[in-house]
LUMMAR-113299 format. One line per field, with one value per atom (N, C-alpha, C): residue in three letters; residue number from 1; x, y, z. Coordinates in Angstrom, 3 decimals. Example, Ala and Ser with C-alpha at 12.3 -4.5 7.8 and 13.67 -1.06 7.14 Angstrom:
residues 2
rest <- Ala Ala Ala Ser Ser Ser
nr <- 1 1 1 2 2 2
x <- 13.190 12.300 13.200 12.850 13.670 12.900
y <- -5.690 -4.500 -3.300 -2.250 -1.060 0.030
z <- 7.800 7.800 7.800 7.080 7.140 7.870
***
This chain:
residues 73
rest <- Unk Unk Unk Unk Unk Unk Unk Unk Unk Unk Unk Unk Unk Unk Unk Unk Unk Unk Unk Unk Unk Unk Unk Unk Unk Unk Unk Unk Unk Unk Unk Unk Unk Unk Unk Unk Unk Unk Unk Unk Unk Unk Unk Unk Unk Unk Unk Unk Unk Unk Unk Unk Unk Unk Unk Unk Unk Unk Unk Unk Unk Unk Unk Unk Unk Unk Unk Unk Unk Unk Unk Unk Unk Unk Unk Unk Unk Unk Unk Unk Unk Unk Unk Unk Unk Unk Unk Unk Unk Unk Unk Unk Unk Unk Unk Unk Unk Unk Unk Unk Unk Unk Unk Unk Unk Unk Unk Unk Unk Unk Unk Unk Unk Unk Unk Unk Unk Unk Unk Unk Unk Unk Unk Unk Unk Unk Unk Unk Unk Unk Unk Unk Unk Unk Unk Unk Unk Unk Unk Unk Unk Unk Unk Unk Unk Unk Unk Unk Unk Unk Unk Unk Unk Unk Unk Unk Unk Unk Unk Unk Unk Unk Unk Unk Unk Unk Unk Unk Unk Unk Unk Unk Unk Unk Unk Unk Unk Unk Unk Unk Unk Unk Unk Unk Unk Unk Unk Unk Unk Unk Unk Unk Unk Unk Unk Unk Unk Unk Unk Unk Unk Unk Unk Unk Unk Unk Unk Unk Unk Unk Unk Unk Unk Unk Unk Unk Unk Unk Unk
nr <- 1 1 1 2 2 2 3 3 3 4 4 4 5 5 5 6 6 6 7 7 7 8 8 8 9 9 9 10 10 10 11 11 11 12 12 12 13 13 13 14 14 14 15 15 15 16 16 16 17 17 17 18 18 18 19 19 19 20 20 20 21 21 21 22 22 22 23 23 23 24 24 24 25 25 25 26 26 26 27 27 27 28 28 28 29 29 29 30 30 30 31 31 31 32 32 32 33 33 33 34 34 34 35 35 35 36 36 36 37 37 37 38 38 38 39 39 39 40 40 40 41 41 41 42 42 42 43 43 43 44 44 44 45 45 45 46 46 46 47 47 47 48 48 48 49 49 49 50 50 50 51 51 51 52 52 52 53 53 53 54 54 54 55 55 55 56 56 56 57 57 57 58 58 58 59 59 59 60 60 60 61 61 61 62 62 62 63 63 63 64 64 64 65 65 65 66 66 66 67 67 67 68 68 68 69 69 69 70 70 70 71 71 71 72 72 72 73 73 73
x <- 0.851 0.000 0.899 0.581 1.229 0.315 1.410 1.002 1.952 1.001 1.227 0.795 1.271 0.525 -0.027 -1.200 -2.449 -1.477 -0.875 -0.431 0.892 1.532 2.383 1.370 0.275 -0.999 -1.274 -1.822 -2.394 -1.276 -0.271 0.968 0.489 0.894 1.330 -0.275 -1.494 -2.712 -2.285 -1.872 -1.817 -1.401 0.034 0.379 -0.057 -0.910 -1.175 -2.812 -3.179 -4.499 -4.218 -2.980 -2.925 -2.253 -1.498 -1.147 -2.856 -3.334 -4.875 -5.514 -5.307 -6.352 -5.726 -4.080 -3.217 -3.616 -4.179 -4.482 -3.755 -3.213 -2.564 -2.958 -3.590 -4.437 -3.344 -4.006 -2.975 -3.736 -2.796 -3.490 -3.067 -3.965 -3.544 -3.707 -2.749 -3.079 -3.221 -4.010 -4.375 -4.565 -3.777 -3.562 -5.233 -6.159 -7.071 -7.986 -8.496 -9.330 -8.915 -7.823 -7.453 -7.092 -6.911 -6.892 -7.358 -7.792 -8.458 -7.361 -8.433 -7.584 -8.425 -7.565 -7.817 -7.785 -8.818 -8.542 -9.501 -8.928 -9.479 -10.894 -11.461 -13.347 -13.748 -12.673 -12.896 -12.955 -11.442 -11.335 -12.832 -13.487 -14.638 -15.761 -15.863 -17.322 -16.938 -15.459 -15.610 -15.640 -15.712 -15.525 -17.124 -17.555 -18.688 -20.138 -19.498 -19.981 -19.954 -18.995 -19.139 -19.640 -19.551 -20.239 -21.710 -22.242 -23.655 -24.084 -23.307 -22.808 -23.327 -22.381 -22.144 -23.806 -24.215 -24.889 -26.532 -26.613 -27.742 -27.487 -26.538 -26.451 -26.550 -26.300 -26.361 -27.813 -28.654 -29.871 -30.274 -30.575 -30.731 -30.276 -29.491 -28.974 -29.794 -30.491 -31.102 -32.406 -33.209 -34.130 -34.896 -34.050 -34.256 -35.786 -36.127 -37.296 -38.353 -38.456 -39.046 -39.358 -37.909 -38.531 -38.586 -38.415 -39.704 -40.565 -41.473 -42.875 -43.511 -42.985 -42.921 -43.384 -42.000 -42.471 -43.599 -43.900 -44.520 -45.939 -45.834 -47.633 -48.048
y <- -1.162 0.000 1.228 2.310 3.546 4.458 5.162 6.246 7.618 8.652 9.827 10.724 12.174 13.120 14.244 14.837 15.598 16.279 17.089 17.527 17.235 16.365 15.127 14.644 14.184 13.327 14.024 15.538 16.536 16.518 16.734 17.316 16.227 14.593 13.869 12.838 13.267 12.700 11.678 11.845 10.450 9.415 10.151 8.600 7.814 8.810 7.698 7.163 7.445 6.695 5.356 5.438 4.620 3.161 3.732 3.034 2.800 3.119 2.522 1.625 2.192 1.331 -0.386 -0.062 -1.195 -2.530 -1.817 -2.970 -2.730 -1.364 -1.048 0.000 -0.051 0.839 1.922 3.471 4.666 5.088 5.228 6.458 7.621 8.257 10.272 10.701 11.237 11.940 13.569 13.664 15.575 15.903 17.062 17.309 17.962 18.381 18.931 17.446 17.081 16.142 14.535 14.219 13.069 11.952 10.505 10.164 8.928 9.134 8.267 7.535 6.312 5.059 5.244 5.111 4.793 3.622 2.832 1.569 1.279 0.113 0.750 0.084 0.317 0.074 -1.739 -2.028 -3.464 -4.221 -3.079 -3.819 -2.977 -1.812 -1.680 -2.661 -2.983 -3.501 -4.890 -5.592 -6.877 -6.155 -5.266 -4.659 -4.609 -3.751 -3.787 -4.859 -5.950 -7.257 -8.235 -7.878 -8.428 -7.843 -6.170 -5.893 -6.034 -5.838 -6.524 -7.839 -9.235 -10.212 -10.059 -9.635 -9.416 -8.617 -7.339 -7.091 -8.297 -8.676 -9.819 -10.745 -11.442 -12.609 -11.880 -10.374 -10.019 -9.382 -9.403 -8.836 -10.422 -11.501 -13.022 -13.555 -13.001 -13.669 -13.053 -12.273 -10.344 -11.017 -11.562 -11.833 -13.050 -14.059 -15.127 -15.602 -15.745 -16.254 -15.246 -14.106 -13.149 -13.723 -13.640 -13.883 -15.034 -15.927 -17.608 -17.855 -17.000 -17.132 -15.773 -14.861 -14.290 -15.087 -15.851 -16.311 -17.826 -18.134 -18.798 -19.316 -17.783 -17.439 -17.408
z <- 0.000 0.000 0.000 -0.700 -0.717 -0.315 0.811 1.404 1.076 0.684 0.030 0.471 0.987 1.179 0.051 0.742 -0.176 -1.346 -0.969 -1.892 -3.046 -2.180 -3.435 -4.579 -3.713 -4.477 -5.424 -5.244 -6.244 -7.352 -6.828 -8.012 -9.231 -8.364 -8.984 -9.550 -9.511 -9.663 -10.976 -11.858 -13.036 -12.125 -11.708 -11.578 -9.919 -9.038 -7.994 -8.401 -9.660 -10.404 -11.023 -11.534 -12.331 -11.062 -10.031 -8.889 -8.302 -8.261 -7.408 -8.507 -9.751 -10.698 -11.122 -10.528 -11.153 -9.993 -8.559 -8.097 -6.976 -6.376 -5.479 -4.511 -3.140 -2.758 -1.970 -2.513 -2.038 -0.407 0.017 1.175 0.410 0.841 0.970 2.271 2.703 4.525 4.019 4.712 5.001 5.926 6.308 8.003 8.512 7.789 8.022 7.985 6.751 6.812 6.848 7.454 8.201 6.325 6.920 5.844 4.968 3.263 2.480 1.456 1.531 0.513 -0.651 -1.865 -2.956 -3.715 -4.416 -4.612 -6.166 -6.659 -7.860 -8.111 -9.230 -9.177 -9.118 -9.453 -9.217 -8.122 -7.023 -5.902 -5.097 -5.024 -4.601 -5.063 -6.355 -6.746 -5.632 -5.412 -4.342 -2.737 -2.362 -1.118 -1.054 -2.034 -2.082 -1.768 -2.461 -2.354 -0.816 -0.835 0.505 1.752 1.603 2.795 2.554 1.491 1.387 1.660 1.307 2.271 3.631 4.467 5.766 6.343 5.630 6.018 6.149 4.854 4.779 5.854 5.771 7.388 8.341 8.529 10.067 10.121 9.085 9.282 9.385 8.780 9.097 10.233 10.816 11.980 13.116 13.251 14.289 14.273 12.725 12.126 11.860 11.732 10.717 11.991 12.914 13.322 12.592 12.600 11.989 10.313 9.757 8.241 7.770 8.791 8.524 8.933 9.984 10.331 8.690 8.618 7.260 5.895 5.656 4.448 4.756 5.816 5.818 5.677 5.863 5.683 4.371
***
């Protein structure tokens, strides 16, 4: 993982895009608004996926007596 600050990042925006999109997640630190990872759309659409995952079993797990007297009817 590469970590970069805000304004290295700005200078240098091609190339820490092409470092996030290659499959390599950046930090950026900013002394004001603390700091974000960059990662590229693929590794979100699976980040993505799984916290939807996670969220469904933990609403099934809170639930599941609920949504089998539910579908049972």
């Amino acid at each position: 993982m590469k970590i970069i600050n805000f304004t290295d990042a700005r200078a240098k925006l091609s190339d820490i895009h092409k470092t996030a999109v290659s499959g390599e997640p950046v930090i950026i630190r900013h002394k004001s608004f603390g700091k974000a990872v960059l990662i590229s759309e693929a590794e979100y659409r699976e980040f993505a996926a799984n916290k939807l995952k996670q969220d469904v079993a933990a609403i099934f797990d809170e639930f599941d007596i609920e949504l089998r007297e539910l579908s049972d009817r």
